[in-house]
C-alpha positions, 0 to 999 in steps of 0.5 A: 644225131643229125644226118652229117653226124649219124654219117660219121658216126657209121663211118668211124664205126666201121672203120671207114673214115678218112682218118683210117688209112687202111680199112682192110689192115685195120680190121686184119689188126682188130682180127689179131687183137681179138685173138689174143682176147679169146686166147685169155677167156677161152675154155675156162671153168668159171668166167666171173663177171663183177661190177656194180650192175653185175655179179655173175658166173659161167662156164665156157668150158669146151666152148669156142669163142668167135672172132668177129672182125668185119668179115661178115657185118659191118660194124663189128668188133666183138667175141662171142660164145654159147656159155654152158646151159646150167652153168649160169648163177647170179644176177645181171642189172641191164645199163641199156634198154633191152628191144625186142622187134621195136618193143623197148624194155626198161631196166632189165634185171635178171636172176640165174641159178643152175642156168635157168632165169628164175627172178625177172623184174623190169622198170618199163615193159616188164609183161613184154620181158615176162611174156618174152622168157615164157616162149618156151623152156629155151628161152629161160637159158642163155645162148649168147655171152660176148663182149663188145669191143668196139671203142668208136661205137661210143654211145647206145643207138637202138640198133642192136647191130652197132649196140652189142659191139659197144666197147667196154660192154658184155651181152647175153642173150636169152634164147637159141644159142649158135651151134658152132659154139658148142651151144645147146640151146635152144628156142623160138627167141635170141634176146640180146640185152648189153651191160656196161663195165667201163667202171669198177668192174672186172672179169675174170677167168678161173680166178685170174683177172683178165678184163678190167674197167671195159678194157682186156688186161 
């Protein structure tokens, strides 16, 4: 982007645009949005997340979701938890590149059982992803599930800042969790890495559809 369209880009992004009347109301409203999102995920047994590059469940089980709505980073606009350490099956094929302190990592995709990682294969970079799950035993589990919402963050930008807030994504991170979320996880890393579900793709809570096609129901 050039500098006038990577300005604009900030602005619309955090809401502060001149098309934005009131920045302030604008995030109080995304606060309540976001609350009713976590009303519908909250506390379940099993999150079910289904799609063409993923096929994955956890638990959120006694867990708390957080409401991220400007009030300590700005952009923002995302919910996020600790998932439940051995709760994690299934597999997840990364729609963006994972970057870990400006190291990039092409076609990521993972296997879970019983939480743990236990298949890694990567198109680009996969000694780094390899060398990065190894740290410790930590970083073999997730410390993060969130799901982006932000509609204005419309395109990827190699700043996991603006990245992870993508609408109509999820991301997990591999590594320390945040222990206000009931996470228990720990390690030296927290690796966060973002799959698309805006097409054919849907999740679900204890078998209620709640989000489909990257949108809440």
């Amino acid at each position: 982007m050039s500098l006038e369209e990577y300005t604009n880009f900030l602005l619309s992004a955090c809401h502060a645009d001149e098309i934005t009347a009131d920045p302030v109301a604008h995030w109080e409203n995304i606060r309540i949005q976001q609350t009713r999102m976590i009303e519908s995920i909250e506390g379940h047994n099993e999150i079910k997340l289904l799609g063409s590059n993923v096929d994955l469940s956890l638990s959120v089980k006694g867990r708390k979701f957080n409401n991220s709505y400007g009030k300590h980073n700005l952009p923002d606009g995302e919910i996020y938890t600790g998932p439940v350490e051995d709760s994690v099956n299934g597999w997840v094929k990364f729609s963006y590149p994972a970057i870990y302190q400006g190291q990039v990592v092409v076609g990521v995709e993972l296997i879970f059982e019983q939480g743990r990682v236990v298949s890694v294969k990567a198109k680009v970079g996969e000694e780094l992803l390899l060398a990065m799950v190894e740290s410790d035993e930590g970083s073999h589990y997730l410390g993060e599930f969130a799901i982006g919402t932000n509609s204005e963050i419309n395109r990827f930008t190699r700043n996991i800042l603006f990245d992870e807030k993508l609408g109509g994504t999820f991301h997990i991170a591999l590594g320390a969790g945040f222990p206000e979320t009931g996470s228990r996880n720990t390690s030296t890393i927290h690796w966060d890495m973002i799959c698309d579900m805006r097409k054919d793709s849907e999740i679900s809570a204890d078998g209620v559809i709640i989000y489909r096609d990257g949108k809440f129901i």
